[in-house]
C-alpha positions as CSV (number, residue, x, y, z in Angstrom):
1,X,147.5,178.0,-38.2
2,X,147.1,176.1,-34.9
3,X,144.0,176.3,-33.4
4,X,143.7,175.4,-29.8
5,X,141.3,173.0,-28.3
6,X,139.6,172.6,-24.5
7,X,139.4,168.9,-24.1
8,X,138.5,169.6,-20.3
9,X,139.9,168.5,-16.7
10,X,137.6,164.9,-16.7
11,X,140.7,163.6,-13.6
12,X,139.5,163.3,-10.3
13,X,139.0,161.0,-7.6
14,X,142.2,161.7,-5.8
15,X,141.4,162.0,-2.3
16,X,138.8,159.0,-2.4
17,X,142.1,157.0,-3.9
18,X,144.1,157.8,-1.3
19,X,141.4,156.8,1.5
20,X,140.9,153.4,-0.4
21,X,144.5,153.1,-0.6
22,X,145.3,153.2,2.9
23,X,142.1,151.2,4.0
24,X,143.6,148.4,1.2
25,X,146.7,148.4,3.3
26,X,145.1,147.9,6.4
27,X,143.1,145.3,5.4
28,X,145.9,143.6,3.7
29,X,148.0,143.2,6.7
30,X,145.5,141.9,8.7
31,X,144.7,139.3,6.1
32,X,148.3,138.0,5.8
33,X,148.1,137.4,9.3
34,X,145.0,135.8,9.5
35,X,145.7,134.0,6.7
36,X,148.8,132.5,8.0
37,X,147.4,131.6,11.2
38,X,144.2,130.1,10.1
39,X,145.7,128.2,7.2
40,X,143.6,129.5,4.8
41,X,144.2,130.2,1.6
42,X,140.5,132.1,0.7
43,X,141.7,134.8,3.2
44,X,145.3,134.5,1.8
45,X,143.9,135.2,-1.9
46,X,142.3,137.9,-0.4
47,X,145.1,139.6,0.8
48,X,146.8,138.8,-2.2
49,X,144.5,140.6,-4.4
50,X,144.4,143.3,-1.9
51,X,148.2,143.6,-2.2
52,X,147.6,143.9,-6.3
53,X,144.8,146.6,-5.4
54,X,147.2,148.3,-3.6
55,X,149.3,148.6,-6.7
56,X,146.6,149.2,-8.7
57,X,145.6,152.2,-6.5
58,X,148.8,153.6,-6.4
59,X,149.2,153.3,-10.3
60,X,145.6,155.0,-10.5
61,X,146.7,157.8,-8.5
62,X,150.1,158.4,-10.3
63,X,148.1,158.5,-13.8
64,X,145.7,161.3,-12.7
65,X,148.7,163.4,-11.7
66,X,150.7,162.3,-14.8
67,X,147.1,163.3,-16.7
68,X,146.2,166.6,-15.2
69,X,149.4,167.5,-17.1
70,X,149.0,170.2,-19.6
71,X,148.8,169.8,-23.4
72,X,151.8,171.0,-25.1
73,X,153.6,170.9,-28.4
74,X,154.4,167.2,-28.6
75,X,151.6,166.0,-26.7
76,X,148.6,168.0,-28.0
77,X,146.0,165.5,-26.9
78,X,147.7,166.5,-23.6
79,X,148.4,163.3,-20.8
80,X,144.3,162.1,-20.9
81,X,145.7,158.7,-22.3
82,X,147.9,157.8,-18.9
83,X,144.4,157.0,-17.2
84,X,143.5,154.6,-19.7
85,X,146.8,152.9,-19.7
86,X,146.5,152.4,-15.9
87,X,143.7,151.0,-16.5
88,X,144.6,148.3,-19.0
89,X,147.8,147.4,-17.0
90,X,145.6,146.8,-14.0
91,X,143.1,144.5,-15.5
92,X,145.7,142.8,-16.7
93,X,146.9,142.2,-12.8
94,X,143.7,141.3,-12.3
95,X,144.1,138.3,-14.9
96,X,146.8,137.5,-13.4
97,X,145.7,137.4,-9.5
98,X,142.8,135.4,-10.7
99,X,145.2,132.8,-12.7
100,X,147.1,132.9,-9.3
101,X,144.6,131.9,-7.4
102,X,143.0,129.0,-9.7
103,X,146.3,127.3,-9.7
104,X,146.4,127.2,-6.0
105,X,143.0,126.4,-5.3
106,X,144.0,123.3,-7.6
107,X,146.4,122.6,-5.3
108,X,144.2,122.5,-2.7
109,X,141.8,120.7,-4.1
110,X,144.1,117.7,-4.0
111,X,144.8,118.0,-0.6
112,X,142.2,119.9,1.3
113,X,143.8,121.5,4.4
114,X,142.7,122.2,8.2
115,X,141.3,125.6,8.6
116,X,140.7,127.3,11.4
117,X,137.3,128.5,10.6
118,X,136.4,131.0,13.2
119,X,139.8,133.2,12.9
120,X,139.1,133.0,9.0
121,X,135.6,134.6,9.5
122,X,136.6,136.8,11.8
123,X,139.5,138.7,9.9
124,X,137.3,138.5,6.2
125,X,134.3,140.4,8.1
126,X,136.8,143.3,9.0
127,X,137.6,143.3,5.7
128,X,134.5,143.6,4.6
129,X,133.6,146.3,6.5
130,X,136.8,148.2,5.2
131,X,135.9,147.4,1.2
132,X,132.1,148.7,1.8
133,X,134.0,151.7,2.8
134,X,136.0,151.8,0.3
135,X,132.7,151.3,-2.5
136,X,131.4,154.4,-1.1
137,X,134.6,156.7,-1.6
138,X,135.2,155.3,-5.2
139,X,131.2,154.5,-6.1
140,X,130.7,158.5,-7.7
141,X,133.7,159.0,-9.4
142,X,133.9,155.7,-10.9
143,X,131.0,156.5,-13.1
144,X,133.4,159.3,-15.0
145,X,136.9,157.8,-14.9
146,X,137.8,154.3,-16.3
147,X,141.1,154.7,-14.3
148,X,138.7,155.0,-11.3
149,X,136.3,152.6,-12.2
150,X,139.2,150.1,-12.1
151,X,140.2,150.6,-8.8
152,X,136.8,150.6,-8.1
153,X,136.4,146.8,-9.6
154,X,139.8,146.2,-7.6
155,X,137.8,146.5,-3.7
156,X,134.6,145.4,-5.4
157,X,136.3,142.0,-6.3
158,X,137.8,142.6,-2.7
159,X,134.3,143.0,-1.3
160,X,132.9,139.5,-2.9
161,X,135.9,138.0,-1.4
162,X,135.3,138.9,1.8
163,X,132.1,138.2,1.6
164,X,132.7,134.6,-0.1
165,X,135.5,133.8,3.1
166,X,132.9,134.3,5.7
167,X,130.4,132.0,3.8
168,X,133.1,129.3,3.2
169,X,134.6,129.8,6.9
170,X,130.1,129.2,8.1
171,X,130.5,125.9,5.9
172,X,133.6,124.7,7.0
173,X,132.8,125.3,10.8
174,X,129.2,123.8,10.6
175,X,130.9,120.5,8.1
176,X,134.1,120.3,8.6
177,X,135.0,120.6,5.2
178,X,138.0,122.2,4.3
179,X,137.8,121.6,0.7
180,X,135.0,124.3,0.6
181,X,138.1,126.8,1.2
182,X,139.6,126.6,-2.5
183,X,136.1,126.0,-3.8
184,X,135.3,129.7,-2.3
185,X,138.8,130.5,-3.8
186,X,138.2,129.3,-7.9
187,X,134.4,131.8,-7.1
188,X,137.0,134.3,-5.9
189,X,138.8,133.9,-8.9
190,X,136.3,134.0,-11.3
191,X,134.5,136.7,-10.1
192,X,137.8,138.9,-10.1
193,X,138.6,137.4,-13.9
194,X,134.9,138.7,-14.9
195,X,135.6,142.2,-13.5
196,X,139.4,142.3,-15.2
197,X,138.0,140.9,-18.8
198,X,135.4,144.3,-18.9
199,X,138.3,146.5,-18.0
200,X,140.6,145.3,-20.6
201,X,137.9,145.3,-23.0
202,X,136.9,148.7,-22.3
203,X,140.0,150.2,-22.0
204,X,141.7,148.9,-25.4
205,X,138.5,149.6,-27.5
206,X,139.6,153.2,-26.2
207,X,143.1,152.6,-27.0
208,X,141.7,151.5,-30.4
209,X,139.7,154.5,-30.8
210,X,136.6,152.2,-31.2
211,X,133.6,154.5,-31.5
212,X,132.4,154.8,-28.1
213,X,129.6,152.2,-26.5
214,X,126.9,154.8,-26.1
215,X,127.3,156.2,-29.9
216,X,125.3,154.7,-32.9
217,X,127.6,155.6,-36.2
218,X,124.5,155.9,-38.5
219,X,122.0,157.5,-35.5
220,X,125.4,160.5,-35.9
221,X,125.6,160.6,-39.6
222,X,121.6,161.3,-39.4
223,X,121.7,164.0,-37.3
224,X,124.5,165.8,-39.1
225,X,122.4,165.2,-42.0
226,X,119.6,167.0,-40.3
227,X,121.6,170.3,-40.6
228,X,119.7,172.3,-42.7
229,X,122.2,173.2,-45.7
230,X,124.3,169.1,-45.3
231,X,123.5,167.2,-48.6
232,X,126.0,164.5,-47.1
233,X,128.4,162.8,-44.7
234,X,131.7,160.8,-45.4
235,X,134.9,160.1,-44.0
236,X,133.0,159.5,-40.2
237,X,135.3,158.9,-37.6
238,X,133.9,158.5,-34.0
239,X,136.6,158.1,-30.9
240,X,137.1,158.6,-26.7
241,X,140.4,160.3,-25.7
242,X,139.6,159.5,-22.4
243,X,136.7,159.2,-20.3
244,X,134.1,161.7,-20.4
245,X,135.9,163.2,-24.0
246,X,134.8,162.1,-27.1
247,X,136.0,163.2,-30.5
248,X,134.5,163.0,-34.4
249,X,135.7,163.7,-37.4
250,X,134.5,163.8,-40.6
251,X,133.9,165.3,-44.6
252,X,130.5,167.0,-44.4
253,X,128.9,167.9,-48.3
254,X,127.2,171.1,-48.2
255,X,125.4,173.2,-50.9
256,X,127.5,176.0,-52.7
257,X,126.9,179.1,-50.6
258,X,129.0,181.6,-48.7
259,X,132.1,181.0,-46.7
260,X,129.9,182.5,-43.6
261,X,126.8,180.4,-44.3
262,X,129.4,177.4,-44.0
263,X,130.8,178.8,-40.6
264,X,126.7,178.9,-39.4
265,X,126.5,174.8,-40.8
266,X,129.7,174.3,-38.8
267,X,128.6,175.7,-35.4
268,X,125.2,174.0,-35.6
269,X,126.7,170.8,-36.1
270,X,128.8,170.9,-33.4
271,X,126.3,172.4,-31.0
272,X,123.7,168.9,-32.2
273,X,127.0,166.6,-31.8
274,X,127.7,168.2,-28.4
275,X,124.0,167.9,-27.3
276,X,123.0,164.6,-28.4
277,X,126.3,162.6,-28.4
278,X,128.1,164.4,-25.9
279,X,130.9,164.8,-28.6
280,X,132.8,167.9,-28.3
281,X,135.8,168.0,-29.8
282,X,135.4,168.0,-33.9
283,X,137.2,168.4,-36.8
284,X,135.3,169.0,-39.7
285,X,136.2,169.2,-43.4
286,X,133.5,171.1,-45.6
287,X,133.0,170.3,-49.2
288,X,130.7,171.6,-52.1
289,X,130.1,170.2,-55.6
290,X,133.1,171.5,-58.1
291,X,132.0,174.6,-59.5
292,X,133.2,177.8,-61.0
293,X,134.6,179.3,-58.3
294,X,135.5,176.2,-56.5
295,X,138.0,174.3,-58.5
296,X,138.8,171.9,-55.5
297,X,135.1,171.2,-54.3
298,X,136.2,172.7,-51.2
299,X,134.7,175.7,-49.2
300,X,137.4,177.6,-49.5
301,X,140.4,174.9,-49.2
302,X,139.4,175.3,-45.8
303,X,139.1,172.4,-42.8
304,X,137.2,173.7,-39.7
305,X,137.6,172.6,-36.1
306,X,135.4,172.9,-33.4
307,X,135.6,172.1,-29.6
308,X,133.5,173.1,-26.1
C-alpha cells in the first residue's frame, strides 16, 4: 500500500533572484562598455562572468519553479532534484568562465596592453556597489538552497572582481603597468574556479547520495542503538534529496515483542533521527531473531516508513 510522504517546500529565494538578476544585467552592460572603451580585459572578464551569472540566475530561478512542482506517480521524490542539477550545470560555467579567462590573461601576458586606468576603476566600483547588493538579497537564503548558494557564489566571484579591477586599475594608474591587468585577471580566475570546484563537489556528492557533510554514519547507528528495545543496526543508508531534506534507511534488530511495541521503537527512532540529524524522511525495516511465530525473522513481514 502506498504510503505518502511530506518531504516539505525547502524552494525559495525567488524574489531575491529576480532583483540579483536584473542588477547582473545592469552591471553587465555597463562593463561591456567600459570594457571596450578602456581596453581592459579585468573589466571585460567581469562582464563576462556577469553575463554567465546571468544565466546562472535565470537557470536558478527556472529550477525552483520546475521544483515547487508536486510529487506525483512517476516522480515520487517530486521535482527537489531540478535545484541541484542547476547547480551542478552552473559550477560547471563557472569552470569554464574561469578557463576563459586564464587563456586570455595568457594572451595578455605576452603583450600587455594600454589601459585606460581611471574609466576601468570607475565602471568596476559601480559594479561593486551593485554585487554588495546583490550579497544582501541572496546572503539568507543561500544558507538553505544549494541552487541559491550558487548564484550566490556567482555575484560573490562578481564582487572579488570588482573589487580586484579597482586595485589593478590604482596600480596601473600609479605604474603604468598594464601587465597588472591580466595578472588581476588569472586572481579573477582562480578565485571564481575555487568557488565553482565547492559547488560541483557539493552538488554531485548529492547527486551521489553521499551521506550528508554534517552526518557521522556511526554517531547515527549509535543513537538508533540507544532506542530502548534495538539490539542492532544494518543495511544504513544515509542521503540529501535536496537541500534542507535528508533521508535514511535502514534494517533495525529488535527483540521479539508485539507488533505495537515495534510501532512505539519505530516512532522513537524517527523522532531521535529528526532531532539530532535533522533526518526526516525514513524507511525502516524491523527484524527479530527467527522464532516460533516468526518464521521470516521479520515483525510481521512488515517494512515501516516514517516522515515529518
Amino acid at each position: 500500500m502506498h504510503e505518502g510522504h511530506d518531504h516539505h517546500q525547502v524552494t525559495g529565494g525567488t524574489r531575491p533572484l529576480l532583483f540579483a538578476l536584473l542588477i547582473v544585467l545592469i552591471v553587465m552592460v555597463a562593463e561591456i562598455v567600459g570594457g571596450l572603451l578602456s581596453n581592459s580585459l579585468a573589466l571585460l572578464g567581469d562582464a563576462g562572468h556577469m553575463l554567465v551569472d546571468a544565466l546562472a540566475l535565470s537557470i536558478s530561478l527556472i529550477a525552483i519553479w520546475i521544483a515547487r512542482r508536486p510529487a506525483d506517480t512517476t516522480k515520487t521524490y517530486g521535482y527537489h532534484r531540478v535545484e541541484i542539477m542547476a547547480a551542478l550545470t552552473n559550477g560547471v560555467i563557472l569552470v569554464l568562465v574561469a578557463i576563459f579567462i586564464f587563456y586570455r590573461a595568457y594572451q595578455r601576458l605576452l603583450e600587455p596592453p594600454e589601459v585606460d586606468s581611471a574609466l576601468m576603476m570607475g565602471v568596476a566600483a559601480i559594479g561593486l556597489v551593485a554585487n554588495l547588493a546583490g550579497i544582501l538579497l541572496l546572503r539568507r537564503a543561500s544558507h538553505t538552497s544549494i541552487n541559491v548558494k550558487a548564484a550566490f557564489w556567482h555575484i560573490l566571484g562578481d564582487t572579488i572582481s570588482s573589487l580586484g579591477v579597482i586595485i589593478g586599475g590604482i596600480i596601473i594608474a600609479i605604474t603604468g603597468w598594464g601587465i597588472v591587468d591580466p595578472i588581476i585577471a588569472i586572481v579573477i580566475g582562480a578565485i571564481i574556479l575555487w568557488g565553482a570546484a565547492r559547488l560541483v563537489r557539493e552538488s554531485s556528492d548529492i547527486l551521489l547520495e553521499a551521506v550528508p557533510g554534517h552526518i557521522q554514519m556511526d554517531e547515527v547507528g549509535q543513537a538508533m542503538m540507544n532506542v530502548s528495545g534495538v539490539r542492532d543496526v544494518h543495511d544504513l543508508h544515509i542521503w540529501t534529496i535536496t537541500s534542507g531534506i535528508y533521508a535514511l534507511s535502514a534494517h533495525v534488530l529488535i527483540e521479539d515483542q508485539t507488533v505495537a511495541r515495534s510501532a512505539e521503537i519505530s516512532r522513537a527512532i524517527e523522532q531521535e533521527l529528526a532531532r539530532r540529524f535533522q533526518i526526516t524522511h525514513t524507511t525502516l525495516q524491523l527484524e527479530c531473531e527467527k522464532c516460533e511465530s516468526c518464521s521470516e525473522g521479520l515483525v510481521c513481514g512488515i517494512t515501516r516508513q516514517g516522515a515529518h
